[in-house]
C-alpha positions as CSV (number, residue, x, y, z in Angstrom):
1,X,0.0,0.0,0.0
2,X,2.8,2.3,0.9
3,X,4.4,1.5,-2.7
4,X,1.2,2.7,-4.4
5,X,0.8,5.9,-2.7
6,X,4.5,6.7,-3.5
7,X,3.7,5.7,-7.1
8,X,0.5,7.9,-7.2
9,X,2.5,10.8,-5.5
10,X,5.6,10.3,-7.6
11,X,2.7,10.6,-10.9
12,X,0.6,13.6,-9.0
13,X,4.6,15.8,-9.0
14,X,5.1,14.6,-12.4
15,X,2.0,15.8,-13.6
16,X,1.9,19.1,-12.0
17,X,5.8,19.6,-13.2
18,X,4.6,18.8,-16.3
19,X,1.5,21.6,-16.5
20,X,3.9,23.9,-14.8
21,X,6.4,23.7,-17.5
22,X,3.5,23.9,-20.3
23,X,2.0,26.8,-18.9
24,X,5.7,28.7,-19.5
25,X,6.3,27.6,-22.5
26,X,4.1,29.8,-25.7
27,X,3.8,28.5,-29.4
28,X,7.1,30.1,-31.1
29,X,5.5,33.1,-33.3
30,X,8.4,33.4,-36.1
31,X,8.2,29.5,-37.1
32,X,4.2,29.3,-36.2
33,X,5.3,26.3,-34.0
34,X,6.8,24.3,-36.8
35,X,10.4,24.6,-36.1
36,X,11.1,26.3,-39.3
37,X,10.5,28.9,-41.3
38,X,10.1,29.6,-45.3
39,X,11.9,31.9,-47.1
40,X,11.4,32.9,-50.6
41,X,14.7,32.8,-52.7
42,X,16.1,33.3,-56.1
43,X,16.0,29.4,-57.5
44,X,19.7,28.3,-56.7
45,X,19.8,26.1,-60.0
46,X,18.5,29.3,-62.8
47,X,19.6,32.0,-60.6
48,X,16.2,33.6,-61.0
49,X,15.6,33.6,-64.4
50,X,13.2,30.4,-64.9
51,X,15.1,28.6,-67.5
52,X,18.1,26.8,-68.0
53,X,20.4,25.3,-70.6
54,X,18.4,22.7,-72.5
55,X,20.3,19.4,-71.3
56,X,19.7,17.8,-75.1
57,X,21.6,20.4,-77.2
58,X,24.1,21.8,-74.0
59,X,21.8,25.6,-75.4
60,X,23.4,24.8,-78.9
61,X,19.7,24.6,-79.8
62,X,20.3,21.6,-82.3
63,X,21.5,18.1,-82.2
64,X,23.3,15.9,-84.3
65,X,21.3,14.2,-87.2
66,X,20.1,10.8,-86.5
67,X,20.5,9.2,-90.2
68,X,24.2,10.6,-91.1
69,X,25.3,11.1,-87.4
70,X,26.2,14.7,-88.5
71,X,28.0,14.3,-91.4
72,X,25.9,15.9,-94.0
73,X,25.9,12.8,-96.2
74,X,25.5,9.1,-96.1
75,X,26.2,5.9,-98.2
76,X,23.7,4.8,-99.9
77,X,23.4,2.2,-103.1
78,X,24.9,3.3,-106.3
79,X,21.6,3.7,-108.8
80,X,23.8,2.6,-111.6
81,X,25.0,-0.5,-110.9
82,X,22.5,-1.4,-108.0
83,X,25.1,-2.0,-105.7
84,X,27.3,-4.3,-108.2
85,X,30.3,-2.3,-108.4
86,X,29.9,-3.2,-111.2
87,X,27.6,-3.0,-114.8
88,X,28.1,-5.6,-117.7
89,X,32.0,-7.0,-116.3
90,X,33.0,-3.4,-116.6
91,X,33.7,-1.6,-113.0
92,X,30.9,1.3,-112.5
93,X,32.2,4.9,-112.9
94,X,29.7,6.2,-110.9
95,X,30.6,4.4,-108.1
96,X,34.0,3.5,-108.4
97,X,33.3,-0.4,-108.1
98,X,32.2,0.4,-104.6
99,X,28.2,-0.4,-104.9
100,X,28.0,3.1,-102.7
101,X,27.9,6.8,-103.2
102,X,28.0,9.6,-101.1
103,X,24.4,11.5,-100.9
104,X,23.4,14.3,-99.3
105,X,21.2,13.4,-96.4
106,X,17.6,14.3,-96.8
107,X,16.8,14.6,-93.1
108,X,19.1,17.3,-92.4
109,X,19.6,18.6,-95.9
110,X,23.3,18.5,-95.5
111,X,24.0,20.8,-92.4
112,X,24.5,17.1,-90.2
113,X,22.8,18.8,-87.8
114,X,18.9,19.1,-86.8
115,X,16.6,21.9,-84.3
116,X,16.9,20.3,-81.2
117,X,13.3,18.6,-80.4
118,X,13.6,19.0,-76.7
119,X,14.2,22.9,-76.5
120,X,12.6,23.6,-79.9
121,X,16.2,25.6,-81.0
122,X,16.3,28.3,-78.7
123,X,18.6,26.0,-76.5
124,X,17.1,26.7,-73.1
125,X,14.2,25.3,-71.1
126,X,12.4,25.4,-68.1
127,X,14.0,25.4,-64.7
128,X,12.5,21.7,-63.3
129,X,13.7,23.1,-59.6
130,X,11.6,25.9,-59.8
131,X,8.8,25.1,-62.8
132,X,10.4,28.2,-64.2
133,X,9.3,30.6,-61.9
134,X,12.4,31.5,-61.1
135,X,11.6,31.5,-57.2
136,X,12.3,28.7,-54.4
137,X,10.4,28.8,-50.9
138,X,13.4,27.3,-49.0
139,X,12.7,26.1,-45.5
140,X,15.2,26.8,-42.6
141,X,15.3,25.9,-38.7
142,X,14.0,28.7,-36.9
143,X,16.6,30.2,-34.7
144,X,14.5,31.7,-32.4
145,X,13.3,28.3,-31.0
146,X,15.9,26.0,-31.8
147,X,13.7,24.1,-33.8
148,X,11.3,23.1,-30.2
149,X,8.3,25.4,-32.0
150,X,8.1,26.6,-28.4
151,X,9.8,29.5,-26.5
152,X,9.0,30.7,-22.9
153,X,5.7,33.0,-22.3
154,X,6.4,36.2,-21.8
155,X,4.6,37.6,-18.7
């Protein structure tokens, strides 16, 4: 019997420490409680501007052709010959006895290169960080609290 009234008076302290220590302590007004507190930045990865360099091109704004793997031309078969080398035991003159000449490339028209299809050409796109706002809220441990969200009540 003794060891349950020490119990219950040990709990009864306990609980009064406990409401004492409440009642000093107010929700933290700079960090609303949180612990931290938002700050609205320049984004770190556009420096403000919204957009970045497209990562496709590197902001060239085109990329190498596909077909002749920017070359300008590609090998295709010799028309004369059909790919011979080759027409009636005679070696082709078009094609040198090859079976392949040199053509420009249709899908870049010669230039080996193409508009880039990510950025459209204008070699930049928008900041993924920010969604091109060009603004970050950045959250940081409120120094006023120390993180708790509480701070004593001031009287």
């Amino acid at each position: 019997m003794k060891r349950i009234l020490m119990m219950l008076s040990t709990a009864v302290t306990m609980i009064c420490l406990s409401l004492t220590a409440a009642a000093q302590d107010c929700t933290c007004g700079n960090c609303s409680g949180t612990g931290w507190t938002e700050q609205i930045e320049d984004c770190r990865s556009c420096g403000g501007s919204g957009q970045v360099s497209c990562l496709r091109c590197s902001g060239k704004g085109t990329e190498l052709c596909t077909f002749c793997f920017g070359n300008g031309t590609m090998m295709v078969t010799c028309q004369t010959c059909g790919g011979s080398g080759s027409v009636d035991g005679i070696t082709c003159g078009t094609c040198n006895g090859n079976g392949k000449v040199s053509e420009v490339c249709g899908n870049c028209s010669g230039l080996g290169r193409l508009v880039c299809g990510r950025c459209g050409g204008n070699g930049m796109e928008l900041c993924t960080m920010c969604g091109g706002t060009g603004k970050k809220t950045w959250k940081y441990p409120c120094s006023v609290c120390n993180q708790t969200g509480r701070v004593p009540c001031d009287q």
